[in-house]
N, C-alpha and C positions, 0 to 999 in steps of 0.2 A: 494759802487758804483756798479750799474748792468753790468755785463758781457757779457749780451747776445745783438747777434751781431743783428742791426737795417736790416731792410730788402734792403736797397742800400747794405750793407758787406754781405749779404747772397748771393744774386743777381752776386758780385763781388767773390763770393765763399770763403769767409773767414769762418773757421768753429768755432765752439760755444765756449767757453770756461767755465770755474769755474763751477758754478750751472747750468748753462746750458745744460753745456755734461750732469753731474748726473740726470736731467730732463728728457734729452730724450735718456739713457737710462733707466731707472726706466721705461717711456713708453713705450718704444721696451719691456720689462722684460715683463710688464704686455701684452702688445697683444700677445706676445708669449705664455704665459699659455694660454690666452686664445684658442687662434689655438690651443693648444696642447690639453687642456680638451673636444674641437671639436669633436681635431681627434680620442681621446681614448672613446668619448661617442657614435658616429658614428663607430669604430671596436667593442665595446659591444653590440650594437643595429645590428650589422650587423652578429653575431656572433649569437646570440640572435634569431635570424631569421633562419639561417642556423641551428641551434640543434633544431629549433619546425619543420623545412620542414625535417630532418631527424627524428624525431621522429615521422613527422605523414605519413611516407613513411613506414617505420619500422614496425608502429602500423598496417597498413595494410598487409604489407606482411608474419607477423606474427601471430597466433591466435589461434583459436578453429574453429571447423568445427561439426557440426550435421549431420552423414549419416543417412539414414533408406535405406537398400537395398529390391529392390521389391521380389524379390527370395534369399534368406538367402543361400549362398555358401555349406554349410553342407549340408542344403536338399538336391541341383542341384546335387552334389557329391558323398553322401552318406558317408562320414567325410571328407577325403584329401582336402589339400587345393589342387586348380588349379595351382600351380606351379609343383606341387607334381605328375599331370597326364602326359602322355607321347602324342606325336601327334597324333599319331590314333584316344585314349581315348579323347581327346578335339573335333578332327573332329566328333566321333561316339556322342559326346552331343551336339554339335551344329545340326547336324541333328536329333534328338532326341527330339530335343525342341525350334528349328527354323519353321516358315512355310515354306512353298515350296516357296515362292514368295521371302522371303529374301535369302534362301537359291540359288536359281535361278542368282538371283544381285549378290549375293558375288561371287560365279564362273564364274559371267561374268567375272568380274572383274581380280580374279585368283584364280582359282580354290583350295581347302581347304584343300586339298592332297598335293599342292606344297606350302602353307605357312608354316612358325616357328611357334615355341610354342609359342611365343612371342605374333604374329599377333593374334594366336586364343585366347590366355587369353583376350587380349586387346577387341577382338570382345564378347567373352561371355559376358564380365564386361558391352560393352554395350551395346548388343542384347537381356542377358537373364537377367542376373544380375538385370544392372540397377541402380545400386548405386543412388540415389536422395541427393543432400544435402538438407535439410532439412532448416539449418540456418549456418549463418556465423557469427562467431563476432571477434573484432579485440583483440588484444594482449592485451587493457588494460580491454576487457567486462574480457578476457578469466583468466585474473589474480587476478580480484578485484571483481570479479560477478560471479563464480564461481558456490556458492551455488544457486541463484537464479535461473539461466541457467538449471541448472539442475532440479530443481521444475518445470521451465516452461516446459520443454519437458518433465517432468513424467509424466504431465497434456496432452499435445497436443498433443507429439508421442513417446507413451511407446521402440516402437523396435527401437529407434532411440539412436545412442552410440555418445557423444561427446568424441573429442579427439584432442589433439595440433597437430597444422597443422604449418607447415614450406614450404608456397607456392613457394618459391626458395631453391632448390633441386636439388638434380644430374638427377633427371626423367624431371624435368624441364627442364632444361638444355637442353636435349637428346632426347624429344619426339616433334614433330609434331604440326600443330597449330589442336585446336578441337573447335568444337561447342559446348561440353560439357568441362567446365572449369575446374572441376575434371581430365582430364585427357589432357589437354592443354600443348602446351609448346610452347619455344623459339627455339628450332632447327635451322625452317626454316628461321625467323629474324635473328638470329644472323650470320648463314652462309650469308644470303643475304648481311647483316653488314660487313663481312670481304669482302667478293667480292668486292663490292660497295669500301672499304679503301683502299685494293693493288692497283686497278685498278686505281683509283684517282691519289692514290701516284704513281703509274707509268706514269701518263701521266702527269701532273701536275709539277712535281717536274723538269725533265730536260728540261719542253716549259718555270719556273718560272727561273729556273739557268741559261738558256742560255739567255733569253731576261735580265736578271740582270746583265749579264757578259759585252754582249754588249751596255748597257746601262752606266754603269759605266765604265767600259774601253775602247770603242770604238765609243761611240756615239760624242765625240768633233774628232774625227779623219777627216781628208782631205782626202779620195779616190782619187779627180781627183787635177788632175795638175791646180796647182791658176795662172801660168802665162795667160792662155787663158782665156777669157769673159765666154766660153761653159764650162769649169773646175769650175768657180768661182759661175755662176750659181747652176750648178747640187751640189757644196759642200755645196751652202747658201740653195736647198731644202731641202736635203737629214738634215741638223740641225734644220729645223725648223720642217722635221717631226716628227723626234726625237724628239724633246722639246714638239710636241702637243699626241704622242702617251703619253710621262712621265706624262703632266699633265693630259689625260684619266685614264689613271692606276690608279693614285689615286682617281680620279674622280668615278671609276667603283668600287671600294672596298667597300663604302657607299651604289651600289643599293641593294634596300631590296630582296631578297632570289629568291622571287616571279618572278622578272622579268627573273632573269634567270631561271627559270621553264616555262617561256612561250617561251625563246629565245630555250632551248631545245627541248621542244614538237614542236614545228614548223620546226627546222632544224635537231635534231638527230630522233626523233619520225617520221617525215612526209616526213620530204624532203628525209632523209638517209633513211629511211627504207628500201631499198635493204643491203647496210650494217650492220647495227644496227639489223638486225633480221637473218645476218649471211648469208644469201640465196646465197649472192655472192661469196663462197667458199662451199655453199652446206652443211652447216652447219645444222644438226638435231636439230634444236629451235624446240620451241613449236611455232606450226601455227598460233595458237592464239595471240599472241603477238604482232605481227606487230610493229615491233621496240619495241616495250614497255621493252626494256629490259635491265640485267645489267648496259650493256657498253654504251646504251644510256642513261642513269644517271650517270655514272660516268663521260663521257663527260659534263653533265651540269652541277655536282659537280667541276668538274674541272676548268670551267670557273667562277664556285662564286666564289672558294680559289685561282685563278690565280693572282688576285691582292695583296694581302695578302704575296704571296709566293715571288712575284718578288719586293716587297716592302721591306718586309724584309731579302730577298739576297743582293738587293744593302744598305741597311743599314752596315751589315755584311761586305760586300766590301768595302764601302767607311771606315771602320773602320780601315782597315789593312794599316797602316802609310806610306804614300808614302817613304819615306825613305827604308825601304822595297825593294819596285821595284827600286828607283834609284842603289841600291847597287848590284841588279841582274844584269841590266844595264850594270853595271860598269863592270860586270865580261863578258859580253859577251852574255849573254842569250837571247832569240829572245824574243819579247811581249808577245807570246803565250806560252813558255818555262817559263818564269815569271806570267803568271794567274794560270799556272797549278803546278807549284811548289812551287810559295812565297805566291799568292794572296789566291787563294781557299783553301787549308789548315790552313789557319790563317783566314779565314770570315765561312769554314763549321761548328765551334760549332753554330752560333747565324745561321745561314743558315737552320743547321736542325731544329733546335728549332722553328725557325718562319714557317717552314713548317708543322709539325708534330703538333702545336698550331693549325692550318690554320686547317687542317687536322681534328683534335677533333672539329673542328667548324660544319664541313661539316656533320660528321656522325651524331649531335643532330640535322640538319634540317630535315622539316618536307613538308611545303609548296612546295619546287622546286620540288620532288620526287611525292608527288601528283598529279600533274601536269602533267609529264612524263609519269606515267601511275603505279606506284607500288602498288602493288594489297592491299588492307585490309584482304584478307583470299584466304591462299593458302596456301597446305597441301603440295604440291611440292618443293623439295629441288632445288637451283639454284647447278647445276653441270656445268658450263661453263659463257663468257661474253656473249653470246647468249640467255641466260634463264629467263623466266618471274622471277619475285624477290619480295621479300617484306625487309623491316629494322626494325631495335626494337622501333624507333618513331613513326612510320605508324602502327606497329602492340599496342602499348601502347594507342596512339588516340581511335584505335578501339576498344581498351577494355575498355578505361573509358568512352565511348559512348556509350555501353551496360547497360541495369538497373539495372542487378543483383548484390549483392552484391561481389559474387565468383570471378567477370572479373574484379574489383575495385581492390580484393586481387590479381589477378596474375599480374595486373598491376602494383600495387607496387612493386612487384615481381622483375618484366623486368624491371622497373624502375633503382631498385638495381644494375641490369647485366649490363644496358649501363651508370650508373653510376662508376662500375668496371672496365669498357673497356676505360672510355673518364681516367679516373686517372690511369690507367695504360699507355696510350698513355701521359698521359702529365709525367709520372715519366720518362717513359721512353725516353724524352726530357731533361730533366735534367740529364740525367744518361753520357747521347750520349755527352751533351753540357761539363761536366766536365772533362769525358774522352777523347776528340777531345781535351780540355785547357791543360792538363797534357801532351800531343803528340804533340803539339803546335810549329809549326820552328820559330823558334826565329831567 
């Protein structure tokens, strides 16, 4: 006789019995693999993905390079290399074999007497010199084509010397943006990168901590007195604004990048620009600027990640067990002697975590910072919140919008660098969150 209950005992919630259980679970078994063979063919495909997008970043930043130099170093020289000459000796070859009219420009500029040995190699290399690349090819021409490569440029350009090229480099790193990609760099990106991050995180992190503090602990509070009509009022507004600002917040986490790039340039860009471009302390910006600066992008970064931040502070707080606070309570501790000793030490690991997350978010935008005003090519370092600025995604944009081969390679390059900087910000979110759980009041 069948065991399995008719659908009136279903209905009346009696459960299956005999062959029935073994039924369905055998069917549970099987939809289970199958989710499970999903999941692990969707993390191989996904995996799959992530080693050909590092492989053809790598391929790029990696490779061979073809110089042909227009004036051969030895000739200019007469054998020493140019590291090898002293500062006189560089100024005495620059005018030597400058015309008057460049030489003219550079001592506008500053004069060739007060620069380092540095600036004059750097200017021979590209006044007299001249270096031309010639060709470029990436890591897999430069290891598997070898022989070829070589034939082609015995044919096309005899003086021309190929050699492995590592376009991310400590010169890299350290030198200035250039029009000529051979001697390019991230300098002025990545300092603008760090400015742009503190500044963020400075302003961002205590407007997300305190509107999450107040939200979660203070936002059901009664200020005025419920006996009177006028108390009972002002407490029933004062909660409904709360509840419409909560559901904004999360509402505003969702707009795309962009809007806050316009909500910026209109209010830190236009309306502020007496502040944002320093003037009102007399601040020495660059004239040119007109807001366009730091602390006006950081202000708009801050308002994309402000959702984010005070989203994931009150997650963090509401985590911390009320039991917790009743027990402070109990001992006597005032409400705010209880956020500041039970609550916030026990929600700061997941606190910084979702900030520091929020955070690596802000630095790979691209859109809201365009918008604002960050330049595509600027050889000037940002020395203050006052300072016209560029980032390593504004400056990566602009090198793979260039046709050359050579800006494709240092783009992968920069690539690499602000792929170091966002997994270093996120290690160092797991680092903070385990060590804040190990110091944890219990």
């Amino acid at each position: 006789m069948s065991t399995t209950p008719t659908p009136a005992a279903r209905s009346a919630g009696q459960l299956p019995e005999g062959a029935a259980v073994q039924q369905n679970v055998t069917k549970r078994q099987f939809q289970g693999k199958i989710w499970q063979g999903a999941l692990i063919a969707s993390t191989f495909v996904a995996f799959v993905i992530l080693a050909l997008l590092a492989w053809n970043i790598m391929n790029d930043a990696f490779g061979g390079i073809a110089v042909q130099e227009v004036v051969e170093i030895e000739t200019l020289t007469g054998g020493p290399d140019l590291e090898e000459l002293s500062q006189s000796e560089l100024v005495t070859l620059l005018e030597a074999n400058l015309r008057s009219r460049v030489l003219n420009n550079l001592n506008r500029e500053q004069p060739l007497a007060e620069r380092d040995a540095e600036n004059l190699i750097e200017i021979v290399l590209l006044e007299i010199v001249k270096p031309e690349v010639v060709n470029t090819y990436n890591l897999a021409e430069y290891l598997f084509e070898y022989e070829r490569i070589t034939a082609e440029l015995a044919e096309s350009h005899p003086r021309a010397e190929i050699e492995f090229r590592s376009w991310l480099s400590s010169d890299f790193l350290f030198k200035p943006m250039s029009s000529n990609p051979v001697m390019a760099g991230v300098r002025t990106a990545l300092l603008g990168t760090l400015w742009l991050l503190f500044l963020t995180i400075a302003i961002s992190f205590p407007l997300g901590l305190g509107a999450a503090i107040y939200l979660e602990e203070y936002q059901s509070d009664k200020p005025f007195d419920e006996r009177n009509p006028v108390g009972r009022m002002a407490n029933a507004f004062i909660l409904r604004t709360t509840g419409l600002i909560s559901t904004n917040i999360y509402n505003l986490s969702g707009v795309p990048s962009i809007i806050y790039g316009m909500l910026g340039l209109a209010i830190f860009v236009r309306a502020l620009e007496t502040f944002t471009s320093g003037s009102f302390i007399g601040a020495s910006g660059d004239a040119t600027a007109n807001g366009r600066t730091v602390i006006a992008a950081a202000l708009t970064m801050s308002l994309l990640v402000l959702p984010v931040v005070i989203i994931s502070s009150q997650e963090a707080i509401k985590a911390v067990p009320s039991s917790m606070r009743q027990a402070s309570y109990g001992l006597g501790a005032t409400k705010w002697q209880t956020i500041w000793r039970i609550v916030l030490p026990n929600a700061l690991p997941g606190i910084l975590t979702g900030t520091i997350l929020a955070i690596s978010r802000a630095i790979g935008e691209t859109a809201p910072l365009i918008v604002v005003g960050a330049s595509t090519f600027i050889v000037t370092d940002p020395t203050g919140p006052f300072s016209k600025f560029t980032v390593l995604p504004i400056q990566i944009y602009n090198w793979t919008a260039r046709p050359q081969d050579e800006f494709r390679a240092i783009a992968a390059a920069a690539i690499i660098v602000l792929l170091i900087l966002l997994l270093s910000m996120n290690a160092t979110a797991i680092i903070l969150r385990n060590y804040l759980r190990s110091k944890r009041v219990v």
